[in-house]
LUMBA-321290 format. One record per residue (C-alpha): residue number from 0; x, y, z. Coordinates in nm, 4 decimals, padded with zeros to 6 digits. Example, Ala and Ser with C-alpha at 12.3 -4.5 7.8 and 13.67 -1.06 7.14 Angstrom:
<midrens>
+-----+----------+----------+----------+
| num |       px |       py |       pz |
+-----+----------+----------+----------+
|   0 |  01.2300 | -00.4500 |  00.7800 |
|   1 |  01.3670 | -00.1060 |  00.7140 |
+-----+----------+----------+----------+
</midrens>
This chain:
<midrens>
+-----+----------+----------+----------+
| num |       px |       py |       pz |
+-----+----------+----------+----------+
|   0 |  15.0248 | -14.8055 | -06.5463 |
|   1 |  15.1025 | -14.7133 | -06.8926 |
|   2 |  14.8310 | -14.4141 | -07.0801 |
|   3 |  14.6324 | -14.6836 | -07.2891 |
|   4 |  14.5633 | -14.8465 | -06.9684 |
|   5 |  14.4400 | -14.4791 | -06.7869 |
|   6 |  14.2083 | -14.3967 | -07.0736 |
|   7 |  14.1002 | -14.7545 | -07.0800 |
|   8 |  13.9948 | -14.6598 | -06.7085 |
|   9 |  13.8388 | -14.3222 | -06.7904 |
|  10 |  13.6111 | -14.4541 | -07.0745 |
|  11 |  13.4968 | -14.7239 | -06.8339 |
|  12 |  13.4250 | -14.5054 | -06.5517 |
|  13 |  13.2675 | -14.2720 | -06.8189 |
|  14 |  13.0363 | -14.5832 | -06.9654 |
|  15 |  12.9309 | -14.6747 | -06.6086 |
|  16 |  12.8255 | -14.2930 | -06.5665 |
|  17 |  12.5917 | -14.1669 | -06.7975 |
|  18 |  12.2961 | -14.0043 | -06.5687 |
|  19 |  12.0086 | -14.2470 | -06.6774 |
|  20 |  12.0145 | -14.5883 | -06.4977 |
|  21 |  11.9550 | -14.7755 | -06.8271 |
|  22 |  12.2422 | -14.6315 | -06.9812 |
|  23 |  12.4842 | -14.6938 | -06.7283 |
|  24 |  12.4194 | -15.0480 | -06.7475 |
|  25 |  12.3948 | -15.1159 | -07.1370 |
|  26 |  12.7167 | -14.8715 | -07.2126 |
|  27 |  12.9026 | -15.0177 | -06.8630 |
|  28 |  12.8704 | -15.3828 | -06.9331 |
|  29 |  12.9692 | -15.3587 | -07.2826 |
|  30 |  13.2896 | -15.1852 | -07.1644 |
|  31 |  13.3490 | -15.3980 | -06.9171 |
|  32 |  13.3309 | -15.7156 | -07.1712 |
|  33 |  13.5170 | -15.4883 | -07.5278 |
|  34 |  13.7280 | -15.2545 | -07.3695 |
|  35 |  14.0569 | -15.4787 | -07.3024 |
|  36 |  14.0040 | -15.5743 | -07.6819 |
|  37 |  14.0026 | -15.2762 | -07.7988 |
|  38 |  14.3142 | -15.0938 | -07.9566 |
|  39 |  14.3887 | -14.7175 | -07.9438 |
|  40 |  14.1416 | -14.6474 | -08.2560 |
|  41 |  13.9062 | -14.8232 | -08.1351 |
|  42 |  13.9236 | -14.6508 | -07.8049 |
|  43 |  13.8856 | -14.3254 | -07.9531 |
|  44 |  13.5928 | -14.4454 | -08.1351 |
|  45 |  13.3871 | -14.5474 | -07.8318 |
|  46 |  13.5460 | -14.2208 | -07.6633 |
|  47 |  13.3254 | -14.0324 | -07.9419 |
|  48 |  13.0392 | -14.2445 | -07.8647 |
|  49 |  13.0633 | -14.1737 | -07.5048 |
|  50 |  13.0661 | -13.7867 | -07.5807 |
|  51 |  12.6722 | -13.8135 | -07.7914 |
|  52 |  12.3903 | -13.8240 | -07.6375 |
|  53 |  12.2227 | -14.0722 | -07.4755 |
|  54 |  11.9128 | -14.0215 | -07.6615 |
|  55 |  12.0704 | -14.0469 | -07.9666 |
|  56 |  12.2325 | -14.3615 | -07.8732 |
|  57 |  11.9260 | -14.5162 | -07.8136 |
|  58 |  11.7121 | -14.4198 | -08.0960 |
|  59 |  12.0168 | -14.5353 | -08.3113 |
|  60 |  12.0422 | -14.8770 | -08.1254 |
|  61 |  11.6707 | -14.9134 | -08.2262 |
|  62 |  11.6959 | -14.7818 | -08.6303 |
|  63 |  11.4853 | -14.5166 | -08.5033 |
|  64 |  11.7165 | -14.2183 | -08.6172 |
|  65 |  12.0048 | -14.1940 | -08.8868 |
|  66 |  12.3429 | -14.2893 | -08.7793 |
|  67 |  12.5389 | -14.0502 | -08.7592 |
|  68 |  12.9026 | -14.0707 | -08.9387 |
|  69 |  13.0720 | -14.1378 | -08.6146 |
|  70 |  12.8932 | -14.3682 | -08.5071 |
|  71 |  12.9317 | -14.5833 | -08.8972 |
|  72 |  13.1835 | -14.8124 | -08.7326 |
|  73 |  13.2861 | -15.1686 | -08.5750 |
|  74 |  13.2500 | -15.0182 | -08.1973 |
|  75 |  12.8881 | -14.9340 | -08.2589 |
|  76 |  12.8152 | -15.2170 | -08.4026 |
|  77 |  12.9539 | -15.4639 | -08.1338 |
|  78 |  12.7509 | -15.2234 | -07.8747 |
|  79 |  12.4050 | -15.2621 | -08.1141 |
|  80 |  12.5288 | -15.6980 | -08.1544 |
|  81 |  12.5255 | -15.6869 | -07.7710 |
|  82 |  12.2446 | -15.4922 | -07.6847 |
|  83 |  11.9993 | -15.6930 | -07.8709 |
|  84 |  12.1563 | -16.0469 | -07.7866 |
|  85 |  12.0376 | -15.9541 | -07.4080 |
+-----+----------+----------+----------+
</midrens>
């Protein structure tokens, strides 16, 4: 197993793991669909996103806070496309 393939494994135990129930699932299931797609940019991208809150997440999913600069990018917005598709 070569390292892009490990940290592909860490980020998708780490999106299946949050703490809240919700989370897990939302941040989990869009790994498990994006994360084979994603190259090693992107996969630092969603890294950062794994590292915020998920409180911020959410509100940002919903407009209901500013988006923060690290979250301005094609990984977030695949994760807001797919949240509100479901």
């Amino acid at each position: 197993m070569d390292e892009i393939q490990i940290h592909r494994k860490k980020l998708l135990f780490r999106a299946g793991h949050r703490g809240t129930k919700e989370m897990d699932m939302l941040l989990g299931n869009f790994a498990n669909k994006h994360i084979n797609l994603f190259d090693e940019v992107e996969l630092e991208l969603f890294n950062q996103l794994l590292d915020a809150d998920d409180d911020l997440i959410y509100k940002c999913l919903l407009d209901k806070a500013a988006l923060p600069d690290f979250m301005n990018n094609r990984v977030f917005q695949l994760l807001k496309d797919s949240a509100i598709k479901k």
